[in-house]
C-alpha positions as a Markdown table, in Angstrom:
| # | Residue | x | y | z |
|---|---|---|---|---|
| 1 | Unk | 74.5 | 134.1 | 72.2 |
| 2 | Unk | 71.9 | 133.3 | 69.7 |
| 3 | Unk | 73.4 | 134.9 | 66.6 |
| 4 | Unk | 76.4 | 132.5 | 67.6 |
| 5 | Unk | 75.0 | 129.5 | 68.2 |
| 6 | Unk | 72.6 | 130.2 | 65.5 |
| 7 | Unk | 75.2 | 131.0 | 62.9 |
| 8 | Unk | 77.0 | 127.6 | 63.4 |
| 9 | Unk | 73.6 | 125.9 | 63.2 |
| 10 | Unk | 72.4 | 127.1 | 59.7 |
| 11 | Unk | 76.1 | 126.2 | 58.4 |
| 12 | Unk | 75.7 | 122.8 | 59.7 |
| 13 | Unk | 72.2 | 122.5 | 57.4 |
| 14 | Unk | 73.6 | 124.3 | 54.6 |
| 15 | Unk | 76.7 | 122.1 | 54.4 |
| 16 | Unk | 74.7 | 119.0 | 54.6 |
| 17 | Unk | 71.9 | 120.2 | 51.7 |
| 18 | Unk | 75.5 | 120.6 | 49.9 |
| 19 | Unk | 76.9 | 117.4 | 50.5 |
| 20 | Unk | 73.9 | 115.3 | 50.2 |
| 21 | Unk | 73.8 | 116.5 | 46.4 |
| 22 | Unk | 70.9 | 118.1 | 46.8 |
| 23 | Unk | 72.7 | 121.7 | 45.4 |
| 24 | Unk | 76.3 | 123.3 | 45.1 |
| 25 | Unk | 75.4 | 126.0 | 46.9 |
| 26 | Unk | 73.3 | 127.1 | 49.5 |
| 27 | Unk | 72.6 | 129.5 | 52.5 |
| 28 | Unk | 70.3 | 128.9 | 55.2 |
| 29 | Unk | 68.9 | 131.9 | 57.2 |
| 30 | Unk | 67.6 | 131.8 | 60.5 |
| 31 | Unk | 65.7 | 134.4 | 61.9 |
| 32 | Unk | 64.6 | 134.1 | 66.0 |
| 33 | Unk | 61.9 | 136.7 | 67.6 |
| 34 | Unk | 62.8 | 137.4 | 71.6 |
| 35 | Unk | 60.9 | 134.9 | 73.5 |
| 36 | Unk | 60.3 | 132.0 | 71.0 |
| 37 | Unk | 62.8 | 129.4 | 71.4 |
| 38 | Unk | 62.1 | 128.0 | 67.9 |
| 39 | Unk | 63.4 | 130.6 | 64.7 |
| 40 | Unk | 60.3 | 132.3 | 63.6 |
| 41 | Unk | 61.8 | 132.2 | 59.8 |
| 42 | Unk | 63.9 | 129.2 | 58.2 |
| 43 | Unk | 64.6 | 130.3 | 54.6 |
| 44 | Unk | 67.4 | 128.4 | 52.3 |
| 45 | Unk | 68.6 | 129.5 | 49.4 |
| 46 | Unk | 70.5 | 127.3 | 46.8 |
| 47 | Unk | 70.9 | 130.2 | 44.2 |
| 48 | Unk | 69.2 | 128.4 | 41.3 |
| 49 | Unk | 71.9 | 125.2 | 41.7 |
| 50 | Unk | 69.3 | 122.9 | 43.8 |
| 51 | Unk | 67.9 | 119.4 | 42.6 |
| 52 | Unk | 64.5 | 120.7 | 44.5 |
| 53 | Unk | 62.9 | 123.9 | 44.8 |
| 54 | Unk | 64.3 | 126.2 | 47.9 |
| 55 | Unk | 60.6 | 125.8 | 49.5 |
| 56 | Unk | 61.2 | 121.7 | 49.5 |
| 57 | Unk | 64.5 | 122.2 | 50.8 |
| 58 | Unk | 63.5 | 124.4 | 53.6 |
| 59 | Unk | 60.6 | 121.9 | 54.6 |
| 60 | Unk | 63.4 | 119.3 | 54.6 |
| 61 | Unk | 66.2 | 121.2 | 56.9 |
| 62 | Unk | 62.9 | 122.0 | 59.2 |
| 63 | Unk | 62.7 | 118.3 | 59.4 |
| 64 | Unk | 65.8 | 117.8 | 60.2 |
| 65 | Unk | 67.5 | 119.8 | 62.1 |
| 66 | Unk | 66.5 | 121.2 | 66.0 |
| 67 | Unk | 66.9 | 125.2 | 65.7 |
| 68 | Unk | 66.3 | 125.7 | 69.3 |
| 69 | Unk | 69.4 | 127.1 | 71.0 |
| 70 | Unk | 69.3 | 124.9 | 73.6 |
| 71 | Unk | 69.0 | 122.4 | 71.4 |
| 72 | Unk | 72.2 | 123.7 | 69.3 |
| 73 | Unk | 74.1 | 123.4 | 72.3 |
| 74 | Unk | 73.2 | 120.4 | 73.3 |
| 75 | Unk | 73.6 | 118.8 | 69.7 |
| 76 | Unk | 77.2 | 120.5 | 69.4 |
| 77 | Unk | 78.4 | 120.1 | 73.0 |
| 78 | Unk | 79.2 | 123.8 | 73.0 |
| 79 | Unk | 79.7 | 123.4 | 76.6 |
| 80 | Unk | 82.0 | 120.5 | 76.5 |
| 81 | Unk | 84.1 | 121.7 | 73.5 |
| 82 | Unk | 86.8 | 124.4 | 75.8 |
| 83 | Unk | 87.4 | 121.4 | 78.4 |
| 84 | Unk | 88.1 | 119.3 | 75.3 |
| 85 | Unk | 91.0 | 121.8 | 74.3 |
| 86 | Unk | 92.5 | 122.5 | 77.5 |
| 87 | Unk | 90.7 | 126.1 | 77.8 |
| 88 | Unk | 91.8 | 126.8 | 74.5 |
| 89 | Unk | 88.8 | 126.5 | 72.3 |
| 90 | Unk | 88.1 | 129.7 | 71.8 |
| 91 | Unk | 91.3 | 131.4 | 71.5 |
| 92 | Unk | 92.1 | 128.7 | 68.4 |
| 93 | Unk | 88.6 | 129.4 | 67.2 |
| 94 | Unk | 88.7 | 133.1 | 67.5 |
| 95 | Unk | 92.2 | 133.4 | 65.6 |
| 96 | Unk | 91.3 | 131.4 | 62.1 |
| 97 | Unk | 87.5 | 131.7 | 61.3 |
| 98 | Unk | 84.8 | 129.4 | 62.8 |
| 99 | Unk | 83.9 | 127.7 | 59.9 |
| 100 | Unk | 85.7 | 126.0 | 57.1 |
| 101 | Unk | 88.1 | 124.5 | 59.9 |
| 102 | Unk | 88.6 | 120.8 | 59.5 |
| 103 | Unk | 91.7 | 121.0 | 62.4 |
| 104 | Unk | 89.4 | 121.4 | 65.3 |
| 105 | Unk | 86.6 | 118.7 | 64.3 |
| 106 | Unk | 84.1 | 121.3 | 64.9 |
| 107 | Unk | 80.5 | 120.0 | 65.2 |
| 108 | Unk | 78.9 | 122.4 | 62.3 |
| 109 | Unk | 81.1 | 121.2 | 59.9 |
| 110 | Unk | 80.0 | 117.7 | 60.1 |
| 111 | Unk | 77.9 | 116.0 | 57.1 |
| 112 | Unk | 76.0 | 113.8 | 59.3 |
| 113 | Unk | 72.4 | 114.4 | 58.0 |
| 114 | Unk | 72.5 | 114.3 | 54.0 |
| 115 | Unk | 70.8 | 110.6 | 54.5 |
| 116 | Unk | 68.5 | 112.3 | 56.0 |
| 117 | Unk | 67.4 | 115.0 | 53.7 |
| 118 | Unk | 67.5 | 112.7 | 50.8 |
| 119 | Unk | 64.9 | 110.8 | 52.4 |
């Protein structure tokens, strides 16, 4: 469950670092050891288009955002979403990607932190 909920987390930062301006591109990698609820490794990587240096940026999604899968669940309602869609979440997420969707109003795609990181 953690590579999932994980997955949708670091696109939610990386979008964000994106849309606050702050590069054009950029991956975020998190990386969780068995027994830690917190990712023992945040790395982001703006391939040499950031405004900041990667390390910055990385301090700044840190910050920010709540890696914890609990916490991801919480934050996206991952619980709520399939009673929001009739039972059909996951069958509509499952058959066109779970990111880049704008049809579902999935919670990772959101930009709701970029005021944030530019603070």
């Amino acid at each position: 469950r953690i590579d999932r909920v994980g997955a949708y987390a670091a696109r939610h930062a990386a979008k964000n670092v994106v849309a606050a301006g702050l590069a054009s591109a950029c991956e975020v990698q998190l990386s969780y050891s068995i027994g830690q609820a917190r990712p023992v490794s945040v790395q982001v990587e703006t391939f040499g288009t950031g405004r900041v240096s990667d390390t910055i940026l990385a301090q700044r999604v840190l910050a920010h955002f709540d890696f914890r899968p609990a916490a991801i669940i919480r934050n996206f309602h991952l619980r709520q979403l399939p009673s929001q869609y009739r039972g059909g979440f996951y069958r509509r997420l499952a058959a066109y990607g779970q990111v880049g969707r704008m049809d579902l109003g999935l919670p990772w795609e959101r930009t709701d932190r970029t005021a944030l990181l530019l603070a």
